[in-house]
C-alpha positions as CSV (number, residue, x, y, z in Angstrom):
1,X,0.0,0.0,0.0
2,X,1.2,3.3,-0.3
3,X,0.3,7.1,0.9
4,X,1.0,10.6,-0.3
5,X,3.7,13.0,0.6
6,X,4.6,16.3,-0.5
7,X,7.2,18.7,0.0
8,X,7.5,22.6,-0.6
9,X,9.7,25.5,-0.9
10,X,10.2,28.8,-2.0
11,X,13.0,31.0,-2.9
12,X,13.2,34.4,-4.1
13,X,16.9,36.3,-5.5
14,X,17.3,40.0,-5.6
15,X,18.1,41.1,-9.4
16,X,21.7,42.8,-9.8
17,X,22.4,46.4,-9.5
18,X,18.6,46.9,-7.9
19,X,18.1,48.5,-4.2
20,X,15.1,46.2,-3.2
21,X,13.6,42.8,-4.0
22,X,10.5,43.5,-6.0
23,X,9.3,39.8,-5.9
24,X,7.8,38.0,-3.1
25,X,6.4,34.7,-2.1
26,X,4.2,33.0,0.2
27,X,3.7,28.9,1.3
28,X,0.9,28.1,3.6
29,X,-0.6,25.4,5.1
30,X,-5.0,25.4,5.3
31,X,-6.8,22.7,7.6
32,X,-10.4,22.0,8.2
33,X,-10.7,20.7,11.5
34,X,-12.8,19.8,14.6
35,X,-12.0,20.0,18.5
36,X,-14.5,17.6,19.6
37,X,-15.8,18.1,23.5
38,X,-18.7,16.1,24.1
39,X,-21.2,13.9,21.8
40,X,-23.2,10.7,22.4
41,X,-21.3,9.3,19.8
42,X,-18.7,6.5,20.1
43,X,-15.7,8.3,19.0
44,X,-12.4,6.7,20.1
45,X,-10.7,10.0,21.8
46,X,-11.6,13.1,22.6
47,X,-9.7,15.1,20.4
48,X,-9.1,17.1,17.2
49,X,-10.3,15.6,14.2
50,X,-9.0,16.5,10.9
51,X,-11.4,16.7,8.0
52,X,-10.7,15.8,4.3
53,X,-10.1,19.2,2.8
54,X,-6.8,19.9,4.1
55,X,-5.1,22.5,1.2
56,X,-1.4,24.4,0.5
57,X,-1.8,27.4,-0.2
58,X,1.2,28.7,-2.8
59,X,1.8,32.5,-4.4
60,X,4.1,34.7,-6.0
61,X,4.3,38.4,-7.2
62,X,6.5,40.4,-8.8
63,X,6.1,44.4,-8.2
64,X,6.0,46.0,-11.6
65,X,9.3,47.5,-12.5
66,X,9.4,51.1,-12.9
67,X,6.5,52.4,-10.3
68,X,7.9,53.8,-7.5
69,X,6.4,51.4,-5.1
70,X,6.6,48.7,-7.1
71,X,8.4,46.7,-4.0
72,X,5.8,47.7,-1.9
73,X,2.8,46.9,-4.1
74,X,3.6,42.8,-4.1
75,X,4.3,42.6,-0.6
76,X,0.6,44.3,0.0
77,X,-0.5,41.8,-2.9
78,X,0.9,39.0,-0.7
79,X,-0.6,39.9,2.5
80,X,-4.0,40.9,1.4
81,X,-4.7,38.0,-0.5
82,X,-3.6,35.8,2.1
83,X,-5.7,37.5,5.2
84,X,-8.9,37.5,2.5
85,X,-8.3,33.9,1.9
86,X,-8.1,33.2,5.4
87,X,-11.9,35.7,5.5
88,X,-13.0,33.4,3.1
89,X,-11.9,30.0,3.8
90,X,-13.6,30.6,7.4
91,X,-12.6,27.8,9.2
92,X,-13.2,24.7,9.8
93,X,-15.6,25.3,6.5
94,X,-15.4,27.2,3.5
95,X,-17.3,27.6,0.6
96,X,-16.7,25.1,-1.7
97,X,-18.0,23.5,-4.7
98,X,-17.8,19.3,-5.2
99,X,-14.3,19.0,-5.0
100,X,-13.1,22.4,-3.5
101,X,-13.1,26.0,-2.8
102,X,-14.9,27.4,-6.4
103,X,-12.6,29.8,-8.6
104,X,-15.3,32.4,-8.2
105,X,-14.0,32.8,-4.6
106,X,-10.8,32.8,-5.6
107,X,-11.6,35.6,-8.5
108,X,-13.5,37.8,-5.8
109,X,-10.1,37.5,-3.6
110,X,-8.1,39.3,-5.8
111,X,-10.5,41.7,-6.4
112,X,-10.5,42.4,-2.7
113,X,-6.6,42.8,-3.4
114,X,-7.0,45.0,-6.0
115,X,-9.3,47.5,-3.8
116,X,-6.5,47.2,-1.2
117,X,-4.2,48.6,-3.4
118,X,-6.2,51.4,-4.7
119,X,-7.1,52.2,-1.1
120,X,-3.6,52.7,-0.4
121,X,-2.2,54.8,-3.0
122,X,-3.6,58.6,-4.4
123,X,-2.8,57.6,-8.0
124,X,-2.6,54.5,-10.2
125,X,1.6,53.9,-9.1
126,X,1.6,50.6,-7.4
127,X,1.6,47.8,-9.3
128,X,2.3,43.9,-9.0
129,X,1.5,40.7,-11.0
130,X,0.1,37.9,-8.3
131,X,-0.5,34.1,-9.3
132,X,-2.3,32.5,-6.6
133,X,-2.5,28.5,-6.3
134,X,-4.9,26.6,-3.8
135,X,-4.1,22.9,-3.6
136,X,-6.5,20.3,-2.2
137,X,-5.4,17.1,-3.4
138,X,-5.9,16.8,-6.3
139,X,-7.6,19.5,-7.3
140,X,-4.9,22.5,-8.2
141,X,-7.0,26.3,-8.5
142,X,-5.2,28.9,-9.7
143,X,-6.1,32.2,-10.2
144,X,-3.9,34.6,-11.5
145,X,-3.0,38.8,-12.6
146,X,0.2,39.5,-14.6
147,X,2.7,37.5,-15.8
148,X,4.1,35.6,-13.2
149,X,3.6,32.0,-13.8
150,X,2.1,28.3,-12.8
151,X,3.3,25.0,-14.1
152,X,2.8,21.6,-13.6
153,X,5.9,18.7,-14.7
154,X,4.1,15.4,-15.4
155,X,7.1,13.1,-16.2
156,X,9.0,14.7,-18.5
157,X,6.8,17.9,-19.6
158,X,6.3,21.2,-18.2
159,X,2.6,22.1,-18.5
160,X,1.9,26.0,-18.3
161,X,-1.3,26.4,-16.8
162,X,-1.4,30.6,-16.5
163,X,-1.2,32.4,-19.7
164,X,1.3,36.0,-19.6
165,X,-1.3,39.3,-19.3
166,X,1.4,41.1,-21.7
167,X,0.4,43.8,-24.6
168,X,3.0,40.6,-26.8
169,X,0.9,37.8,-25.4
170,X,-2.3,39.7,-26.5
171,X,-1.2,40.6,-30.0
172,X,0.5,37.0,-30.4
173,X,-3.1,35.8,-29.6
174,X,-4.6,38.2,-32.1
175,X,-2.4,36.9,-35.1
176,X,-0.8,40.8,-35.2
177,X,2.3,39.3,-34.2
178,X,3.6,35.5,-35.0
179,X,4.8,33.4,-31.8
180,X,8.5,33.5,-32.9
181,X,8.5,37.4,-32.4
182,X,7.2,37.6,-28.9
183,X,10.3,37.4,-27.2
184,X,12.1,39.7,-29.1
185,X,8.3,42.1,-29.3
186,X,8.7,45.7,-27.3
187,X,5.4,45.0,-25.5
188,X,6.9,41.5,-24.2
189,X,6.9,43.3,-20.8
190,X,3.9,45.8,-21.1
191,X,0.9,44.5,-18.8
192,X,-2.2,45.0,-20.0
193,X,-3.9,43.3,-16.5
194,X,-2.2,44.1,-13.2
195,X,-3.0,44.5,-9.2
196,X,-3.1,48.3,-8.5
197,X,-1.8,49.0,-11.7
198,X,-5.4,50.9,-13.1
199,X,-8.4,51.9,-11.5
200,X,-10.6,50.7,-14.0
201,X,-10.2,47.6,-12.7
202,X,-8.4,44.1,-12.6
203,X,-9.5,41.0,-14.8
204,X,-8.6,37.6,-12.5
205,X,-8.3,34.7,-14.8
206,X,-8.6,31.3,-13.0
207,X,-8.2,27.5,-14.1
208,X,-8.1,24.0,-12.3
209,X,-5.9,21.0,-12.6
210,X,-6.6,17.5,-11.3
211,X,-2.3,16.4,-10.3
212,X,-1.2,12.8,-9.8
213,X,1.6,11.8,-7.7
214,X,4.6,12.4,-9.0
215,X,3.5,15.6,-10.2
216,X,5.4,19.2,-9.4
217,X,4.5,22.4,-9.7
218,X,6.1,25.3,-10.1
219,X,5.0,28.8,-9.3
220,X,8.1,31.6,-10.6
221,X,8.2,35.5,-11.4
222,X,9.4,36.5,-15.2
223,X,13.2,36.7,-13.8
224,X,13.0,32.7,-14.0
225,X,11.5,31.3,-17.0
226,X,12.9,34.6,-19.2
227,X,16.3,32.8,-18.5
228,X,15.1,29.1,-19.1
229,X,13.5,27.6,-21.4
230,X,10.5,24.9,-20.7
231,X,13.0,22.0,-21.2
232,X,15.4,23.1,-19.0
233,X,13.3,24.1,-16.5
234,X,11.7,20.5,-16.4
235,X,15.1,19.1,-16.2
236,X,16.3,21.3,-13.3
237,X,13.3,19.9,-11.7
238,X,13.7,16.0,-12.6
239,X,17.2,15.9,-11.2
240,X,16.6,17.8,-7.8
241,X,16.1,15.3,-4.7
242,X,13.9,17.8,-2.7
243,X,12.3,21.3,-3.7
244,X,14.9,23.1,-1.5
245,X,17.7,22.1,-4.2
246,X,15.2,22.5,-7.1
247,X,14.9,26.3,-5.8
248,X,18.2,26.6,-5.5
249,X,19.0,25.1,-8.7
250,X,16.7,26.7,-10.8
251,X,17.7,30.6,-9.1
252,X,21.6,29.8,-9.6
253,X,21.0,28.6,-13.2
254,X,18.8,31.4,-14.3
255,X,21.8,33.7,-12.8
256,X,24.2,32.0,-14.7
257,X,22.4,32.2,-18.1
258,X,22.8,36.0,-17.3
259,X,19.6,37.0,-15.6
260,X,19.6,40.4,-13.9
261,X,16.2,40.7,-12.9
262,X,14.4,39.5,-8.9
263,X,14.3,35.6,-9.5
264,X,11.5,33.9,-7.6
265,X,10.5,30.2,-7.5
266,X,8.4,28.1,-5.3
267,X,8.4,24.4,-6.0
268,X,5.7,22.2,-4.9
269,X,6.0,18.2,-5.2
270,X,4.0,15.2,-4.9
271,X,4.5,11.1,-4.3
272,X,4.1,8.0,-2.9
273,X,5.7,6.0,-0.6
274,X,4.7,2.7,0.9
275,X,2.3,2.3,3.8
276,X,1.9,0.2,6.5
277,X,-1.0,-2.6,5.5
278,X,-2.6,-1.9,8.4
279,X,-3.1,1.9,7.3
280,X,-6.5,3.0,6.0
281,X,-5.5,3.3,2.0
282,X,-6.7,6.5,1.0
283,X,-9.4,7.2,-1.7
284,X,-8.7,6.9,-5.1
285,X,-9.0,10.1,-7.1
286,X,-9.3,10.4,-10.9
287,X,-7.1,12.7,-12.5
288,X,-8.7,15.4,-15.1
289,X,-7.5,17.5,-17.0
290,X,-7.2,21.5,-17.4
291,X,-11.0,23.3,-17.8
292,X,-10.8,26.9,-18.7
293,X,-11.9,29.4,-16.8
């Protein structure tokens, strides 16, 4: 028999030649549970009682270069969406569709962010990209603003689950530009849907992921995968024994190749290893693929 384990980490590089980290990231832990004092029921012990929809909460931002509070603005990001998930979530229950908490709640968090950020500032100068992830196995939600990214390495391919909020990505999209140029495009970098960034608004974009075991994911800032392509990304990944050293491995790499910009990764990893027969085996869950927001 077997059981899951997982293992996470998060790492974050200040870019050369800048005064202050612009990039932040954030690993949590989210538990449904149950102090139980008194019942007429014939419960073993008197004690807390976990329920099923344990979750990991994962995010990253990456202040928008160029703002003058851009190092402030992803921090705040950080912060507020993790106090209005904690609002939300409203332990031991939170509202939650058949398999978890609904991308609609997750959509209306970041707009809570977004009014936080406007509420701070006189004029439209803090800005931040902020790509949220809510794991509770096996469901993956992620919602997401910018151009900071979520992927998934099944065996050997890196699945990109976000798609870049760039004035590139957009015109790529739009058949204005072909793929080939978007790398080398002048907009690659211009956001056309950030936190803070505008007060017309902010446009979350959300999507879900059933994982399997051996599955990682991989949550970065633009300083990463601007450095490293998919391949070696997913490589970096294979050959790292924990997601400490993937962190590492990935940051010192993407340095290497010349990157000057923050670098921020947090790696999140999934498998199983052999259980006691005398274990309850845990329920089996199928695995489906991405739906679109």
């Amino acid at each position: 028999m077997h059981h899951l384990t997982s293992d996470f980490h998060g790492l974050s590089h200040p870019g050369r030649q800048k005064s202050q980290n612009e990039d932040h990231f954030f690993i949590s832990s989210i538990n449904r549970s149950m102090l139980i004092e008194q019942s007429s029921l014939p419960i073993e012990d008197w004690s807390t009682r976990q329920g099923t929809q344990s979750g990991k909460l994962l995010m990253v931002a990456d202040g928008v270069g160029g703002h003058p509070d851009g190092h402030l603005a992803g921090g705040l990001a950080v912060y507020t969406a993790a106090r209005q998930l904690l609002e939300a979530v409203d332990l031991p229950g939170y509202p939650e569709d058949q398999t978890g908490p609904s991308r609609q709640m997750l959509r209306d968090v970041l707009q809570n962010v977004e009014a936080q950020l406007q509420f701070h500032q006189g004029e439209p100068h803090m800005a931040t990209t902020l790509t949220l992830a809510l794991i509770t196995w096996p469901r993956l939600t992620v919602v997401h603003v910018g151009d900071s990214r979520c992927y998934v390495k099944r065996d050997k391919e890196l699945i990109q689950l976000t798609t870049d909020h760039t004035i590139a990505r957009q015109l790529v999209e739009e058949g204005v530009i072909p793929p080939d140029q978007l790398e080398h495009s002048r907009w690659r970098h211009v956001l056309w849907n950030a936190l803070g960034g505008d007060s017309q608004g902010v446009t979350p974009q959300a999507c879900r992921f059933d994982l399997q075991a051996g599955d990682q994911v991989l949550l970065c800032t633009n300083g990463l995968y601007e450095q490293l392509d998919q391949a070696e990304i997913a490589g970096i990944l294979g050959a790292a024994d924990t997601c400490e050293t993937a962190c590492a491995a990935l940051i010192n790499q993407a340095v290497a190749a010349g990157g000057t910009d923050d670098i921020t990764a947090v790696v999140g990893r999934f498998a199983h290893v052999e259980q006691d027969q005398n274990e309850r085996p845990p329920v089996h869950q199928e695995t489906r693929e991405l739906v679109p927001a």
